[in-house]
C-alpha positions as CSV (number, residue, x, y, z in Angstrom):
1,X,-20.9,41.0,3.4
2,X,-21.6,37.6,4.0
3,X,-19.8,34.9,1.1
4,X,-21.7,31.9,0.4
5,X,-18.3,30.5,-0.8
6,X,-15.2,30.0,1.4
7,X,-12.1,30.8,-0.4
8,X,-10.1,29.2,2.2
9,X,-12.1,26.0,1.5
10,X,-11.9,26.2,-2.1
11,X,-7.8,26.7,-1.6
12,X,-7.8,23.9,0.8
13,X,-9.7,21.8,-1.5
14,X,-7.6,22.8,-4.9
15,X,-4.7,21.7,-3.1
16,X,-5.9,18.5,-1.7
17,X,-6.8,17.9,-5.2
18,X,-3.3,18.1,-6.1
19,X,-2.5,15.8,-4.3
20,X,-4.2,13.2,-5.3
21,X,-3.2,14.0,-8.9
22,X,0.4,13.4,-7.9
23,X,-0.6,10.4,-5.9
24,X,-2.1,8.9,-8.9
25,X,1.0,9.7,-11.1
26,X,3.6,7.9,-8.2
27,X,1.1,5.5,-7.6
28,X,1.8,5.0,-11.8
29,X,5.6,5.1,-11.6
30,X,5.6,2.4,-8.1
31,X,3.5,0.0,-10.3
32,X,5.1,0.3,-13.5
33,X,8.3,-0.4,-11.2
34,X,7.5,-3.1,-9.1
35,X,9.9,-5.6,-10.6
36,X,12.4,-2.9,-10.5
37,X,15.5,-4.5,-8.9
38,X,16.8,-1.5,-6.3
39,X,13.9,1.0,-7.3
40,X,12.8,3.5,-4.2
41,X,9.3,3.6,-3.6
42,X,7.7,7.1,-4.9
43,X,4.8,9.0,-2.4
44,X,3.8,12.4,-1.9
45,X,3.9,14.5,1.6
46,X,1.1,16.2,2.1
47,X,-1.1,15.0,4.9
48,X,0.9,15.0,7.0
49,X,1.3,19.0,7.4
50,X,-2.6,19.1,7.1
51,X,-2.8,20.6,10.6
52,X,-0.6,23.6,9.7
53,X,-2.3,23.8,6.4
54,X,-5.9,24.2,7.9
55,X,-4.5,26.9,10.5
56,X,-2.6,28.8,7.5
57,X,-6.2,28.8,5.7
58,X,-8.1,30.1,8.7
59,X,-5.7,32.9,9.0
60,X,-6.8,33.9,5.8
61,X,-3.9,33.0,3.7
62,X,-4.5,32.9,-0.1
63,X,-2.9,30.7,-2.3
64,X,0.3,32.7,-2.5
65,X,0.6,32.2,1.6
66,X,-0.6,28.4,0.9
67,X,2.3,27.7,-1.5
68,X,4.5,26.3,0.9
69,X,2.4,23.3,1.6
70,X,2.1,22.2,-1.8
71,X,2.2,18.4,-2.3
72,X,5.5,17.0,-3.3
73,X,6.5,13.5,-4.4
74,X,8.6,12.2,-1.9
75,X,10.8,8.7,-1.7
76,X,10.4,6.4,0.7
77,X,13.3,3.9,0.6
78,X,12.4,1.6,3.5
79,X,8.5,0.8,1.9
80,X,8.7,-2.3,-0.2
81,X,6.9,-1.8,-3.8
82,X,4.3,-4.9,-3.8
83,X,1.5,-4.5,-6.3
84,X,-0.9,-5.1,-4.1
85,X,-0.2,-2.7,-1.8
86,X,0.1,0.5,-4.7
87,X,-3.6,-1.3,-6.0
88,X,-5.1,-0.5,-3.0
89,X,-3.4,2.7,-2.8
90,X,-5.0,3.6,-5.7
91,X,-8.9,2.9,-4.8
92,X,-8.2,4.7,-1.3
93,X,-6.8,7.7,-3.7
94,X,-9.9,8.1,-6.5
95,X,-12.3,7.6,-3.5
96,X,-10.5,10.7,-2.1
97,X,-9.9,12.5,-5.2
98,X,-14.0,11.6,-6.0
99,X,-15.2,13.0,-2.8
100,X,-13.1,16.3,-2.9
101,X,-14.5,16.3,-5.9
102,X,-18.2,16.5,-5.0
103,X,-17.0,19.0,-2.0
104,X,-15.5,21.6,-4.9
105,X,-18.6,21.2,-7.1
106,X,-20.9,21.6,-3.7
107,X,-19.1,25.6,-3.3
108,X,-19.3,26.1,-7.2
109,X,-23.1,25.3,-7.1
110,X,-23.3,27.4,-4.3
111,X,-21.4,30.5,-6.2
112,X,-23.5,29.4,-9.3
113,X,-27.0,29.8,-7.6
114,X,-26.3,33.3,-6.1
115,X,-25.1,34.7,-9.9
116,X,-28.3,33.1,-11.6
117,X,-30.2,34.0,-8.8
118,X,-28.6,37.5,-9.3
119,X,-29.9,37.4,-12.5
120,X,-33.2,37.7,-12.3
């Protein structure tokens, strides 16, 4: 049986989502910091294991076998906290977190035209 929805790409997508949800909330602690005399720049590790993450997925790993590459907020001591740098940050993040976004609603259509069309 052929599935019009890909449940590794719904995994892969949840979790990139994530991601960008704790992006946004470090993103909110670096700004809220910036004049912070001594405070450690906060990020989150996740793209750069994206490689093993999409190999994991092909292999048919659900999300129990996905867990391991969940985001995680991460410090990085050596990155200076400027406010400019975390306000761009945060466009490049909600253009990410809007077009993974439109990629999850894209499968959920999909799913939702074969139960309508199920229906009939």
């Amino acid at each position: 049986m052929v599935s019009l929805v890909d449940p590794a790409t719904v995994n892969l997508l949840t979790l990139a989502l994530d991601a960008t949800a704790m992006r946004q909330h470090a993103i909110a602690q670096n700004i809220a910091n910036v004049n912070t005399p001594g405070y450690q720049r906060l990020g989150v590790g996740f793209e750069s294991r994206m490689e093993e993450l999409k190999a994991a997925a092909a292999r048919g790993a659900g999300k129990a076998g996905l867990a391991e590459f969940r985001p995680v907020f991460e410090l990085a001591p050596d990155e200076a906290v400027t406010l400019e740098t975390e306000m761009v940050a945060l466009s490049e993040n909600t253009l990410h977190h809007q077009a993974l976004l439109k990629a999850l609603n894209k499968q959920m259509a999909l799913m939702s035209v074969a139960i309508n069309e199920g229906k009939r």
